[in-house]
ZAPAMAR-943495 format. One line per field, with one value per atom (N, C-alpha, C): residue number from 1; residue in one letter; atom name; x, y, z. Coordinates in nm, 3 decimals, decimal comma, padded with zeros to 5 digits, always signed. Atoms other than C-alpha are relative to their C-alpha. Example, Ala and Ser with C-alpha at 12.3 -4.5 7.8 and 13.67 -1.06 7.14 Angstrom:
residues 2
i: c(1 / 1 / 1 / 2 / 2 / 2)
aa: c(A / A / A / S / S / S)
at: c(N / CA / C / N / CA / C)
u: c(+00,089 / +01,230 / +00,090 / -00,082 / +01,367 / -00,077)
v: c(-00,119 / -00,450 / +00,120 / -00,119 / -00,106 / +00,109)
w: c(+00,000 / +00,780 / +00,000 / -00,006 / +00,714 / +00,073)
//
This chain:
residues 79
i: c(1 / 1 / 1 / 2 / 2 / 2 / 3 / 3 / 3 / 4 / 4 / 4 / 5 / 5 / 5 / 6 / 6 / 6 / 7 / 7 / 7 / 8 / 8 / 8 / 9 / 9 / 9 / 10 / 10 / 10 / 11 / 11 / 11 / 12 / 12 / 12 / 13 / 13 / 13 / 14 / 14 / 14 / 15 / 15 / 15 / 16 / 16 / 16 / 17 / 17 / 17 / 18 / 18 / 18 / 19 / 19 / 19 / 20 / 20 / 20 / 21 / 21 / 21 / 22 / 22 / 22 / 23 / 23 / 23 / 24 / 24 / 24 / 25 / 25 / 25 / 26 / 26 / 26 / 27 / 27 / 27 / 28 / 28 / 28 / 29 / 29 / 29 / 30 / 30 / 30 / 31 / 31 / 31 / 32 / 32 / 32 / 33 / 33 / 33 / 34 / 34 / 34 / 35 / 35 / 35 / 36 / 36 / 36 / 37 / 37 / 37 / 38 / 38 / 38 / 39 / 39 / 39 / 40 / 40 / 40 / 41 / 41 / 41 / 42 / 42 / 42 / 43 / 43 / 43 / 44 / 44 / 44 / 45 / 45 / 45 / 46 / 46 / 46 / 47 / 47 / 47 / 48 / 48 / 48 / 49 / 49 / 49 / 50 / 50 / 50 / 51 / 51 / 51 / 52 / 52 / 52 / 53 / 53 / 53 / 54 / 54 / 54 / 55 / 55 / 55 / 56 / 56 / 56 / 57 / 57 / 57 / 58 / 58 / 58 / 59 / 59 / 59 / 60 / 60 / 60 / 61 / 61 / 61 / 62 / 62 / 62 / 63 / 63 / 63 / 64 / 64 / 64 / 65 / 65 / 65 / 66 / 66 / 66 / 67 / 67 / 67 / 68 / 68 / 68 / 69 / 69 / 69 / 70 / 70 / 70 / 71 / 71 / 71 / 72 / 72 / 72 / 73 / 73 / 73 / 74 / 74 / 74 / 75 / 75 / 75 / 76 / 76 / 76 / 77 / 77 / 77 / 78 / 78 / 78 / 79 / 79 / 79)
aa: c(X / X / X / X / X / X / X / X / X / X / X / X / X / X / X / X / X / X / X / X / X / X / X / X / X / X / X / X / X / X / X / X / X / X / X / X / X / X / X / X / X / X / X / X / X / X / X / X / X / X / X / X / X / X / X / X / X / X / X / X / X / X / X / X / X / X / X / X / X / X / X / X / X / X / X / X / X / X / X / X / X / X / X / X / X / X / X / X / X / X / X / X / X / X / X / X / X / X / X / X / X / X / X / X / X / X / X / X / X / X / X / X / X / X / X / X / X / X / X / X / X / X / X / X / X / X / X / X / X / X / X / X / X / X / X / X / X / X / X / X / X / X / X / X / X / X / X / X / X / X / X / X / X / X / X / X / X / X / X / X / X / X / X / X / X / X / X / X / X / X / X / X / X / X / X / X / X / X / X / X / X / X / X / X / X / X / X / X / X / X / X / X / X / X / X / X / X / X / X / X / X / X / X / X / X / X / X / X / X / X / X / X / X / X / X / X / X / X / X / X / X / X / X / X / X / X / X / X / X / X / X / X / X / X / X / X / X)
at: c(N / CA / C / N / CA / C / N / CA / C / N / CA / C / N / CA / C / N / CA / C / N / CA / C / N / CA / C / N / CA / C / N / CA / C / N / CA / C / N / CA / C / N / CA / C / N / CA / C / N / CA / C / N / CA / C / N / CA / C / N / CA / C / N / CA / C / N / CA / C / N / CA / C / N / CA / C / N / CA / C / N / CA / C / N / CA / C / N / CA / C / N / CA / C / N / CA / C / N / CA / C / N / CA / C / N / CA / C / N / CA / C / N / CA / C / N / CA / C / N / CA / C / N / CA / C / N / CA / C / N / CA / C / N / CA / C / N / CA / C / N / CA / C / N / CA / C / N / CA / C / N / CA / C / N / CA / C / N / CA / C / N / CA / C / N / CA / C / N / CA / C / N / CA / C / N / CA / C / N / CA / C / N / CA / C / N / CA / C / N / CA / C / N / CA / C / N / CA / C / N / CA / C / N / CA / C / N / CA / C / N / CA / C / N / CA / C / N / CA / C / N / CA / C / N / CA / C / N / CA / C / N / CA / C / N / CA / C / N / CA / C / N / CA / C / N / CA / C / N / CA / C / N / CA / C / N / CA / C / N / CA / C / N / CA / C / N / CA / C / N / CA / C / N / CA / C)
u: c(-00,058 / -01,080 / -00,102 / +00,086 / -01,213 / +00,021 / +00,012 / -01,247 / +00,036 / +00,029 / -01,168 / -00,043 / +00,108 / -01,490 / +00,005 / +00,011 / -01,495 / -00,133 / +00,145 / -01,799 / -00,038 / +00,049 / -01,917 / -00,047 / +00,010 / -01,846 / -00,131 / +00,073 / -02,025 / -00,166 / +00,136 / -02,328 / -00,054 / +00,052 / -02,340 / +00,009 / +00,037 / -02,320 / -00,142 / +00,115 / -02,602 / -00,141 / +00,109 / -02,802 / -00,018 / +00,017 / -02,728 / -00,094 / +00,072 / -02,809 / -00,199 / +00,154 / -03,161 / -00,087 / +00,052 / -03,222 / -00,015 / +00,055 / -03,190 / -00,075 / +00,107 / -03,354 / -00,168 / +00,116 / -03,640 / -00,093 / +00,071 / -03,719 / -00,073 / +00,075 / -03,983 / +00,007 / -00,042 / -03,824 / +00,147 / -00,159 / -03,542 / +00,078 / -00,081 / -03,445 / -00,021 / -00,001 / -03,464 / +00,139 / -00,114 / -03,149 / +00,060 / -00,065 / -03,118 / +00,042 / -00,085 / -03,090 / +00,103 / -00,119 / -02,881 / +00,172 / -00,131 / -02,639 / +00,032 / -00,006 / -02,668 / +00,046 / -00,059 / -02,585 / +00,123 / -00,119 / -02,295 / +00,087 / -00,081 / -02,158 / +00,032 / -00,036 / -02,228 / +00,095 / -00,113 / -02,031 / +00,096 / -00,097 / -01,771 / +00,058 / -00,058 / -01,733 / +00,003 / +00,023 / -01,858 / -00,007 / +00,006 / -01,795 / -00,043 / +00,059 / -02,018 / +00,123 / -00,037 / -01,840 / -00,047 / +00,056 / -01,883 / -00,073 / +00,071 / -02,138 / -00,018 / +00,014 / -02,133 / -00,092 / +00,132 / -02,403 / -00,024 / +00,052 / -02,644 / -00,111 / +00,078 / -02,801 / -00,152 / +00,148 / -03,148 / -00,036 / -00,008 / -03,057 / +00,040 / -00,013 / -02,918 / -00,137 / +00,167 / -03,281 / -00,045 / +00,094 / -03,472 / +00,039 / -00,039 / -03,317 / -00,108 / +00,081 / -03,645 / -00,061 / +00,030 / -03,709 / +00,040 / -00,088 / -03,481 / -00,012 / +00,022 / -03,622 / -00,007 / +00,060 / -03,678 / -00,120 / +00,205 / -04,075 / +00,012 / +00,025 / -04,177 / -00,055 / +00,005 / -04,194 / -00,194 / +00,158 / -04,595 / -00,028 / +00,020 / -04,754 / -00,071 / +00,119 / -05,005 / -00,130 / +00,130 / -05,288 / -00,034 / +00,064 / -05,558 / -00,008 / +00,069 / -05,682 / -00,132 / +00,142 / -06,041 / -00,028 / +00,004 / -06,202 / -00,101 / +00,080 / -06,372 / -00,132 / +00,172 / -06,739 / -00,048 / +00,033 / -06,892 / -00,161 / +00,189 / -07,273 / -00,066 / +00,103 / -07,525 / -00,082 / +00,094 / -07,629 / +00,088)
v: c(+00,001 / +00,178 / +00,058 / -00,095 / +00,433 / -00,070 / +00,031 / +00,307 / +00,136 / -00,102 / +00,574 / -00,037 / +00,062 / +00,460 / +00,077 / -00,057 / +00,548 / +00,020 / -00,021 / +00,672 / -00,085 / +00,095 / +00,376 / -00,072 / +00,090 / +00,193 / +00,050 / -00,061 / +00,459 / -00,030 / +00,021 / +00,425 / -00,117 / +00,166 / +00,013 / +00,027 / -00,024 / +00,102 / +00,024 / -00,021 / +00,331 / -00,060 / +00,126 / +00,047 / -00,078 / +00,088 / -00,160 / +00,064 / -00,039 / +00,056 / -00,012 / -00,005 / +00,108 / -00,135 / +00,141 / -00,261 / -00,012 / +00,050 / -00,280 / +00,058 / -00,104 / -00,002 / -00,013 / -00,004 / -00,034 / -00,128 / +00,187 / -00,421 / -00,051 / -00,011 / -00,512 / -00,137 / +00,134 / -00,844 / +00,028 / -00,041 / -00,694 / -00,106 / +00,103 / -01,016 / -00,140 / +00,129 / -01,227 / -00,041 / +00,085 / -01,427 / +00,069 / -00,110 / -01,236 / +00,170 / -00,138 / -00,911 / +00,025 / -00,004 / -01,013 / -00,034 / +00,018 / -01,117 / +00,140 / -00,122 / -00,802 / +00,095 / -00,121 / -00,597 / -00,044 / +00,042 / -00,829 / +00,062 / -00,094 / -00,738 / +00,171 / -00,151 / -00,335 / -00,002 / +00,012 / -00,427 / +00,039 / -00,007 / -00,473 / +00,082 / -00,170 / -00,205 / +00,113 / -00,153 / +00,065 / -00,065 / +00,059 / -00,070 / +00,122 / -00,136 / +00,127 / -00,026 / -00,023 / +00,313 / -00,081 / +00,054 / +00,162 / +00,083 / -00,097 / +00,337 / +00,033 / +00,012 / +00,441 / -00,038 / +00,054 / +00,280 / +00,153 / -00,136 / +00,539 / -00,018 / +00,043 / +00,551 / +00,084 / -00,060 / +00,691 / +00,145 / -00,171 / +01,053 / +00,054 / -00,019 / +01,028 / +00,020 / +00,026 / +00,956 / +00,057 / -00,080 / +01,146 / +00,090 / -00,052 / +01,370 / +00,117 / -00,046 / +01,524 / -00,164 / +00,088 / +01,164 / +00,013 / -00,019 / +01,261 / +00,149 / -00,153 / +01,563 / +00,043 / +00,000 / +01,484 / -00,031 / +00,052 / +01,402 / -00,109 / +00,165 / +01,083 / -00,063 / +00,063 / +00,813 / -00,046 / +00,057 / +00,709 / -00,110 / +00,084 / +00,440 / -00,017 / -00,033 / +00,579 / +00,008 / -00,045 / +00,547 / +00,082 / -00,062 / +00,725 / -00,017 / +00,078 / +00,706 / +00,050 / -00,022 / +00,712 / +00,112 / -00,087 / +00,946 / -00,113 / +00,062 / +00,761 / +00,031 / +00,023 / +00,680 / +00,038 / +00,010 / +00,807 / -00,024 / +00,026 / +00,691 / +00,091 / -00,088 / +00,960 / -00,048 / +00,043 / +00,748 / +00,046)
w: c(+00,130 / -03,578 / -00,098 / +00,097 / -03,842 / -00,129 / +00,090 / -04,195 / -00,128 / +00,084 / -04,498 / -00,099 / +00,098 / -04,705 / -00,126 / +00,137 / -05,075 / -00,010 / -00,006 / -05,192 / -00,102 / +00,035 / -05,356 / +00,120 / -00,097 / -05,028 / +00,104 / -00,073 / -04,829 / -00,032 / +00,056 / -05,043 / +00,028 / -00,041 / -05,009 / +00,179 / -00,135 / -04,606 / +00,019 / -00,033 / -04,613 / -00,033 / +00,056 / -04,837 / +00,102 / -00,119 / -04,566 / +00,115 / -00,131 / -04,278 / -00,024 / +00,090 / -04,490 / -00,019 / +00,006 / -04,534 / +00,154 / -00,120 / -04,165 / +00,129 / -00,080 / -03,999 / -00,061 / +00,075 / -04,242 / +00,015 / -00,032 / -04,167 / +00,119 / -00,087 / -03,971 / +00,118 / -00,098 / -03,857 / +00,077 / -00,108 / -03,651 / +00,060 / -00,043 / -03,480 / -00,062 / +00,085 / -03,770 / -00,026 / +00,006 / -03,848 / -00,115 / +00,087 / -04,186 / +00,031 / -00,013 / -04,021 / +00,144 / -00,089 / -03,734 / -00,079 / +00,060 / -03,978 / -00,112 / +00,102 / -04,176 / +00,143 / -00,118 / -03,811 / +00,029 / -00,020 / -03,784 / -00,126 / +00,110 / -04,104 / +00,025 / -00,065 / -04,020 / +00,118 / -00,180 / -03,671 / -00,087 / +00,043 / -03,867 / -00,066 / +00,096 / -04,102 / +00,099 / -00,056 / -03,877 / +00,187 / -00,175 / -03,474 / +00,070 / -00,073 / -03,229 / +00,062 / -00,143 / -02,985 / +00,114 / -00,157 / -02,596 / +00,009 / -00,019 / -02,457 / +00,178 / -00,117 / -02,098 / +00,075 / -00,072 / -01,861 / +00,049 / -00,061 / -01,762 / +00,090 / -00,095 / -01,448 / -00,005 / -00,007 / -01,351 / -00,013 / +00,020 / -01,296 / -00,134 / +00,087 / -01,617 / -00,104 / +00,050 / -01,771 / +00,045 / -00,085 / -01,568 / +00,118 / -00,110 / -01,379 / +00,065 / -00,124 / -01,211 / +00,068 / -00,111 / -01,063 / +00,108 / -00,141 / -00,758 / +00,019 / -00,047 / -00,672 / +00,091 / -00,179 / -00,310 / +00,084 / +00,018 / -00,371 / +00,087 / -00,100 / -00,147 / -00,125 / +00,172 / -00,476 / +00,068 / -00,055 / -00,475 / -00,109 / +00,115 / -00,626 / -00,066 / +00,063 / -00,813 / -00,038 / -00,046 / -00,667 / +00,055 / -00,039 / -00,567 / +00,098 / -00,095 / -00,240 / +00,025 / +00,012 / -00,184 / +00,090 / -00,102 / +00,047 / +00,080 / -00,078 / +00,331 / +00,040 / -00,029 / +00,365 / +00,114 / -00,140 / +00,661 / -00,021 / +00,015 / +00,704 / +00,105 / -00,025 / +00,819 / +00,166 / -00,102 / +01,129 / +00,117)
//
């Protein structure tokens, strides 16, 4: 459901969005209730789950995965 925001309304939105992008307490109680309010006016889309290839699609390149180590070179003693 789309909203057709007046531009007054639009403006108190983007105040909002601004109060809550800008705040450094993100999961404080005042700005979870300030994202609830935005829910409401403006509802995200769903968003499709995205798998790994989605993110990174040179992780599956065919490489053997490593685990990032080094490995040493082995000591041989002189005797």
């Amino acid at each position: 459901m789309t909203f057709d925001l007046t531009d007054g309304e639009a403006a108190l939105l983007k105040k909002l969005n601004s109060l809550i992008d800008g705040n450094r307490y993100f999961l404080s109680d005042r700005i979870k209730t300030l994202k609830a309010i935005r829910t409401k006016i403006r509802p995200e889309t769903a968003r499709e789950p995205t798998t790994a290839e989605a993110i990174c699609p040179a992780a599956d390149d065919g490489r053997k995965e490593t685990t990032g180590r080094t490995q040493r070179p082995t000591e041989t003693s002189g005797f």
